[in-house]
C-alpha positions in Angstrom: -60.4 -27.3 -56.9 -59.9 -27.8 -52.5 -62.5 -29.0 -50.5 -61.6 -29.2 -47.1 -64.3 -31.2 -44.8 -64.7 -31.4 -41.2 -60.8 -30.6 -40.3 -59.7 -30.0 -36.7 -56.5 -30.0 -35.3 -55.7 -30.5 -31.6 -51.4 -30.6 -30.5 -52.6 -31.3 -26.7 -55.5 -33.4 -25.9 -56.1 -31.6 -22.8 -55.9 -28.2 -24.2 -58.9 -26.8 -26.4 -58.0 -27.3 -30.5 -56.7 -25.3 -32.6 -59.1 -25.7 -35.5 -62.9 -27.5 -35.1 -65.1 -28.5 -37.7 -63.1 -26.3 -40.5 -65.1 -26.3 -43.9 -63.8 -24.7 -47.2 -64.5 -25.1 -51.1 -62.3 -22.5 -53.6 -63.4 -23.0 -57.1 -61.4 -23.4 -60.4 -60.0 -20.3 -60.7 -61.4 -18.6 -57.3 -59.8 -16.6 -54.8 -60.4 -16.6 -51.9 -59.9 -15.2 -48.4 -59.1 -16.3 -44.8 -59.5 -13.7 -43.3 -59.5 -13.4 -39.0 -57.7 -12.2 -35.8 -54.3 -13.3 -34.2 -54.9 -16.9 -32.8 -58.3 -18.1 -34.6 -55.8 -21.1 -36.6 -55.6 -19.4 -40.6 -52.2 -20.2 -40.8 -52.8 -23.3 -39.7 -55.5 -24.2 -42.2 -53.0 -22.9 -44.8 -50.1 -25.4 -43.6 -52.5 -28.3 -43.7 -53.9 -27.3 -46.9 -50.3 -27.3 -48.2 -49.1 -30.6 -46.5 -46.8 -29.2 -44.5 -49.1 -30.0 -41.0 -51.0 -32.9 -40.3 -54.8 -32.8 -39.3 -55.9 -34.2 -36.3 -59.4 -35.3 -38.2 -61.1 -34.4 -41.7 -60.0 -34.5 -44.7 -58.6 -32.2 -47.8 -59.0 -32.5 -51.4 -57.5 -31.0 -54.2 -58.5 -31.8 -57.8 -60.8 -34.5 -56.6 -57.8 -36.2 -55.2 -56.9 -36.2 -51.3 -54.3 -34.6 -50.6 -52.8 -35.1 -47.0 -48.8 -34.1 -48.3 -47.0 -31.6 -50.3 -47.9 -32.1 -54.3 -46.6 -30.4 -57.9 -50.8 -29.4 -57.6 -49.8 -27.0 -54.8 -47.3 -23.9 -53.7 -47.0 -21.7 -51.1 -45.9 -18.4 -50.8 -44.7 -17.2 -47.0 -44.7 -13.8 -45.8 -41.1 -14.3 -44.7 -39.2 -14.3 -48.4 -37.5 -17.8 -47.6 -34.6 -17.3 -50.0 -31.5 -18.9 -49.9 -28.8 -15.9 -49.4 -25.9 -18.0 -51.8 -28.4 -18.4 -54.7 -29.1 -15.8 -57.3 -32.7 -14.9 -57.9 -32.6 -17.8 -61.1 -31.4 -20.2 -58.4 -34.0 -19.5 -55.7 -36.4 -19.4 -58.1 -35.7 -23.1 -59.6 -35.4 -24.6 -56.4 -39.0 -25.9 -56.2 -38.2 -27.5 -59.9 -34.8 -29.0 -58.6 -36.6 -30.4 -55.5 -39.3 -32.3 -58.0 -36.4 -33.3 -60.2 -36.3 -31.4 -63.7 -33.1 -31.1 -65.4 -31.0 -28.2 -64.7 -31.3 -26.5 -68.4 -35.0 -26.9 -68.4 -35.5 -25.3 -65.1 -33.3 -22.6 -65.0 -34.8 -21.8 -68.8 -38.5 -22.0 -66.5 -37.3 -20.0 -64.0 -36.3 -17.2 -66.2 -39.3 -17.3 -67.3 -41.0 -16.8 -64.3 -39.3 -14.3 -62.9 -40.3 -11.9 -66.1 -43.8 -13.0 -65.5 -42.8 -11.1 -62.3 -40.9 -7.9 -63.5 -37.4 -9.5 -62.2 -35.9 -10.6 -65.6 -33.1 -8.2 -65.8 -32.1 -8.9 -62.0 -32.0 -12.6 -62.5 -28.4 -13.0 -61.6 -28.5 -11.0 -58.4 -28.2 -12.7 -54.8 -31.1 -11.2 -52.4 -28.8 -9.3 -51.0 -28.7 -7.1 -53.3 -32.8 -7.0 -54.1 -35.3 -4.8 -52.0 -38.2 -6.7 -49.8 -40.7 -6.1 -52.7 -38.2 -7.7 -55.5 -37.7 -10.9 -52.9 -41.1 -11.5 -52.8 -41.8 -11.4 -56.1 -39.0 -13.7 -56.3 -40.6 -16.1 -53.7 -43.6 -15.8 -56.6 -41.8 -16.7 -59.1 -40.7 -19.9 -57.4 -44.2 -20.7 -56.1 -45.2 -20.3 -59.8 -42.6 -21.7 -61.7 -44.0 -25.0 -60.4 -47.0 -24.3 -62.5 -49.5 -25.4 -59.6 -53.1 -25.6 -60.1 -53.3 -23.9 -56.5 -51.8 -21.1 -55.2 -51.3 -20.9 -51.2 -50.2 -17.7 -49.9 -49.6 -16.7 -46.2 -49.8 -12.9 -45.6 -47.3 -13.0 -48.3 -47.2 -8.7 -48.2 -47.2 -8.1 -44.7 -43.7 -7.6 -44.3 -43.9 -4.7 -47.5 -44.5 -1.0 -47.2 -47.6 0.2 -48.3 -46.8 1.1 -51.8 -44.7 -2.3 -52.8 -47.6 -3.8 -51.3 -50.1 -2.5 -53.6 -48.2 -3.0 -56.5 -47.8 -6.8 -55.8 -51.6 -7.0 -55.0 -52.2 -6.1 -58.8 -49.5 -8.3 -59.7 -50.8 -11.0 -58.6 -54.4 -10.4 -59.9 -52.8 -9.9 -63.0 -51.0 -13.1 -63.0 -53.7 -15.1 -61.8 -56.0 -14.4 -64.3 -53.7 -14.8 -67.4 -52.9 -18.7 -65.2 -56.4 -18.9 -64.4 -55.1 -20.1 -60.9 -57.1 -21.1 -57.7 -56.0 -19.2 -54.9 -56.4 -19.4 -51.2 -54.5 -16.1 -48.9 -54.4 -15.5 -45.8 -53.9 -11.7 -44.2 -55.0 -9.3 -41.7 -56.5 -6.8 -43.2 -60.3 -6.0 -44.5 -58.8 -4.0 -47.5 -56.7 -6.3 -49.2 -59.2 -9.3 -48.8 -62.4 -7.3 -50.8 -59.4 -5.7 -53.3 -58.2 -9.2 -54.1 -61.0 -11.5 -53.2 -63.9 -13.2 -55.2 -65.0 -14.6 -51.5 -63.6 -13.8 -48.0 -64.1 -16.5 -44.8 -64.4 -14.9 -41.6 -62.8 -17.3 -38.9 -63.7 -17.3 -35.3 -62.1 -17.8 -32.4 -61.7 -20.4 -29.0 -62.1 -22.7 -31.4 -60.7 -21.6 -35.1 -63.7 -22.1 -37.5 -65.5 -20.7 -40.5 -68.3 -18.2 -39.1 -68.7 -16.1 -42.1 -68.6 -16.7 -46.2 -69.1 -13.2 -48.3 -69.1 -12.9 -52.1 -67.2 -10.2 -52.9 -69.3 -9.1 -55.5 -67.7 -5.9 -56.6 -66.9 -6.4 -60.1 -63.2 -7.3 -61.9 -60.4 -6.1 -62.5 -61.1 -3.7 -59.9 -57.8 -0.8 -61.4 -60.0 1.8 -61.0 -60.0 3.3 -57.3 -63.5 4.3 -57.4 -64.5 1.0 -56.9 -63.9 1.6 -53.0 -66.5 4.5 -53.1 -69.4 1.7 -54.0 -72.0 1.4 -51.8 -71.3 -2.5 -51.8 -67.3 -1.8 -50.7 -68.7 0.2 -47.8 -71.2 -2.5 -46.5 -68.3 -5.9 -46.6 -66.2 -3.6 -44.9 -68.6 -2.9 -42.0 -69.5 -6.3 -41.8 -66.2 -7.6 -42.2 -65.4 -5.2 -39.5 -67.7 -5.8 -37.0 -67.1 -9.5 -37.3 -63.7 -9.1 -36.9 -64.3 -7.1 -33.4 -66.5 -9.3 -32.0 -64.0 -11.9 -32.5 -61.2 -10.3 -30.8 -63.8 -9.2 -27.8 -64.3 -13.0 -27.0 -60.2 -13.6 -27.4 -60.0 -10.4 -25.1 -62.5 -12.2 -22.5 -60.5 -15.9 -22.8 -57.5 -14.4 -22.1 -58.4 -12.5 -18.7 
């Protein structure tokens, strides 16, 4: 579904780049993980991924096709909620339809039904204003979705939530992506949430932002029961997940002195 091949990107030739050599493949229906410390570029892989940043070399794919723009095959998800404060959740959630052009009844008719995919049906005339963090963001789903893309970009897109709204989102969005069958690439932080969500998780690197790491998660699905984290295998991606992770961080520690 993306194949991403050789991408760097440099803003100042005399400075070192932001991404080298960046290599990626997520399968039909995969979901997968970028997964790295403050600085090593997975945001930035995201953007250029979506369209929304240019590459300074290499090239992306989606479908077969290249895909160097924004496209109906792709949507993104931001960890800020993005909402526009004078539209009702219906509204916000439509937008991405109005931007590509669908006629008002049609959209607002996909919209709705979007955000009961999402649990927001009955709240679908409220402005976010009057919706918690967690009903936002699902929300900001519902718009990402409602464009019916083949893949799903999201950028810590939970970060922001307490640890509870969180979790509920996390199986959300399992849930919904297996019933779309969607391809998904997410970025975040944090060891726990890539193996609980992840059929594969690439470590990035640091000084420059590359791929030093690919790791099946292969923990079995749906993972609802939370005695999968007392497997032997949980225990061992953490550690190594872990361990890569500091090592990283120890050489951003030593370029920064």
């Amino acid at each position: 579904m993306l194949s991403v091949i050789n991408v760097t990107k440099s803003y100042d030739p005399a400075k070192p780049p932001i991404l080298v050599d960046f290599n990626l493949e997520v399968g039909a229906g995969e979901f997968v993980s970028l997964l790295g410390p403050s600085g090593c570029g997975k945001t930035t892989a995201l953007r250029i991924v979506t369209g929304l940043l240019e590459q300074s070399d290499g090239e992306v794919f989606v479908n077969g096709e290249a895909s160097n723009g924004p496209s109906r095959d792709k949507a993104i998800v931001f960890q800020s909620f993005n909402l526009f404060p004078w539209k009702t959740a219906l509204q916000n959630a439509a937008y991405g339809l109005e931007v590509q052009g669908v006629p008002k009844k049609e959209r607002l008719a996909r919209a709705a039904e979007y955000l009961e995919l999402v649990g927001l049906g009955s709240r679908k005339d409220h402005f976010p204003s009057q919706l918690s963090g967690g009903q936002q963001q699902r929300v900001g789903l519902a718009r990402a979705l409602a464009i019916e893309p083949k893949l799903l970009l999201m950028d810590e897109p939970f970060g922001a939530l307490d640890a509870l709204t969180r979790e509920q989102l996390q199986g959300l969005l399992l849930k919904i992506v297996a019933e779309k069958g969607l391809s998904v690439l997410f970025v975040t932080h944090s060891i726990d949430e890539a193996i609980y969500l992840s059929d594969r998780i690439i470590v990035m690197g640091v000084n420059p932002g590359r791929v030093i790491a690919d790791l099946p998660v292969d923990i079995e699905k749906p993972r609802t029961d939370s005695n999968w984290r007392a497997t032997e295998r949980y225990a061992e991606l953490r550690d190594e997940c872990w361990n890569l992770l500091q090592s990283q961080i120890k050489i951003a520690a030593g370029a920064a002195k």
